[in-house]
C-alpha positions, 0 to 999 in steps of 0.5 A: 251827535254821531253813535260814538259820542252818543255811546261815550256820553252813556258810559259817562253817565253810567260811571256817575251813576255809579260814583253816587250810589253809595250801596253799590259802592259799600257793597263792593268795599264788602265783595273786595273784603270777602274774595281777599280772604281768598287770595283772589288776586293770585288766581290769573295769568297773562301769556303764561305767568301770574299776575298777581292783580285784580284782572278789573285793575288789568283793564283800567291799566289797558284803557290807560296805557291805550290812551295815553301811549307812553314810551316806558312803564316803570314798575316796582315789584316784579315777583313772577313778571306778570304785571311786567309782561302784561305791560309789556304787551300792551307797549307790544301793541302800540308799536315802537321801541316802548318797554317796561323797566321792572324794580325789585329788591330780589328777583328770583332766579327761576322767575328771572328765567322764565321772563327772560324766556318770554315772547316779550323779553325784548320789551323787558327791563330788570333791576334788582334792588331797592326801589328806594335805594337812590343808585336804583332810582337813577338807573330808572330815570336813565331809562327813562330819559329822553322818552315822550311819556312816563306811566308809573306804577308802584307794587313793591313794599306796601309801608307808608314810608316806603311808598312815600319814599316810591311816589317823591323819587318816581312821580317826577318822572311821570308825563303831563296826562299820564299816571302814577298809580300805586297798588295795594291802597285797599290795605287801609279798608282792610280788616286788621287782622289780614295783615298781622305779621306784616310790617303794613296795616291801617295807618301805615300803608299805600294810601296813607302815602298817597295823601300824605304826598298829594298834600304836598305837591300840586302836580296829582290829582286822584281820578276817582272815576277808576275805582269807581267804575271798577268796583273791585279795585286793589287801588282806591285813591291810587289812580292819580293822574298828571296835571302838571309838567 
């Protein structure tokens, strides 16, 4: 056995390690409870604009996009372009003619400017509308048509119908190997009292939406080593992989 694989088998077995330790993981459950209390996910930047992530779920997106090369990024929700931009740039490092199609229903002029202004504007579609409107939908798969490898990653509005919505319209265009990956599934582990106001909450969130589609269909399974290899995840349940065509 060569150092590599001898690495990869160590890292196997920490990540396993890891999944088993239920402390560990409860206690992460806890850290993600208390540093939401602080808008911790708005505190980073890629090149330049906020990113609005968790920078754990930053590397995962990069270990994935690495691994799997797709020629496009669907993502919904933009609010300032960070996530665009940070997917644009690991397309950047690939090579080609990869880019990223950006969803949302209101795309602000000054964060317009500003990611219109960027170093990797090139890589950089913007369509402004509802994420669930079918008029929107079909501009993204004529985006994507023809392209060897869809990834899709769902951030917009965190209701279960909306996403549900989200993962029936955008999962078919996801690639055998490739991911869906939706955001913001820790609504559900959250305190109540975090969203009060908002139209989400528990019972009614991304992750209800994630079990509620992969009750339905056989083309996903969730890759829980992620989440549990990053302990701070916005995104439990919402890694999930292709296995089908």
């Amino acid at each position: 056995m060569d150092e590599s694989e001898r690495f990869r088998q160590e890292v196997r077995a920490n990540v396993a390690g890891l999944m088993s330790d239920a402390d560990v993981q409860a206690l992460s459950r806890i850290w993600v409870r208390e540093i939401t209390r602080h808008k911790y996910a708005y505190n980073f930047t890629w090149m330049g604009r906020p990113l609005i992530q968790f920078p754990q779920d930053m590397v995962a997106l990069q270990e994935i996009v690495w691994r799997v090369k797709p020629d496009v990024i669907v993502e919904t929700g933009i609010a300032h372009g960070g996530s665009l931009v940070y997917s644009a740039s690991l397309l950047a490092l690939l090579g080609g003619d990869r880019f990223v199609v950006g969803v949302d229903v209101d795309i602000r002029a000054h964060n317009r400017r500003e990611i219109e202004a960027h170093p990797m504007a090139a890589r950089i579609r913007m369509i402004e509308g509802s994420s669930v409107d079918d008029t929107v939908a079909a501009a993204v798969r004529d985006h994507c048509r023809g392209k060897g490898g869809v990834l899709v990653i769902l951030d917009s509005h965190h209701t279960h119908a909306h996403v549900l919505r989200e993962l029936h319209l955008y999962g078919p265009l996801v690639t055998k190997g490739s991911y869906l990956i939706v955001l913001d599934t820790l609504i559900e582990d959250m305190p109540a009292e975090f969203f009060a106001g908002r139209p989400w909450g528990k019972g009614n969130n991304p992750k209800t939406a994630v079990h509620e589609f992969l009750a339905g269909t056989k083309r996903f399974e969730i890759d829980a080593e992620i989440p549990a290899k990053l302990l701070l995840t916005t995104a439990p349940d919402g890694y999930l992989r292709c296995t089908g065509e």
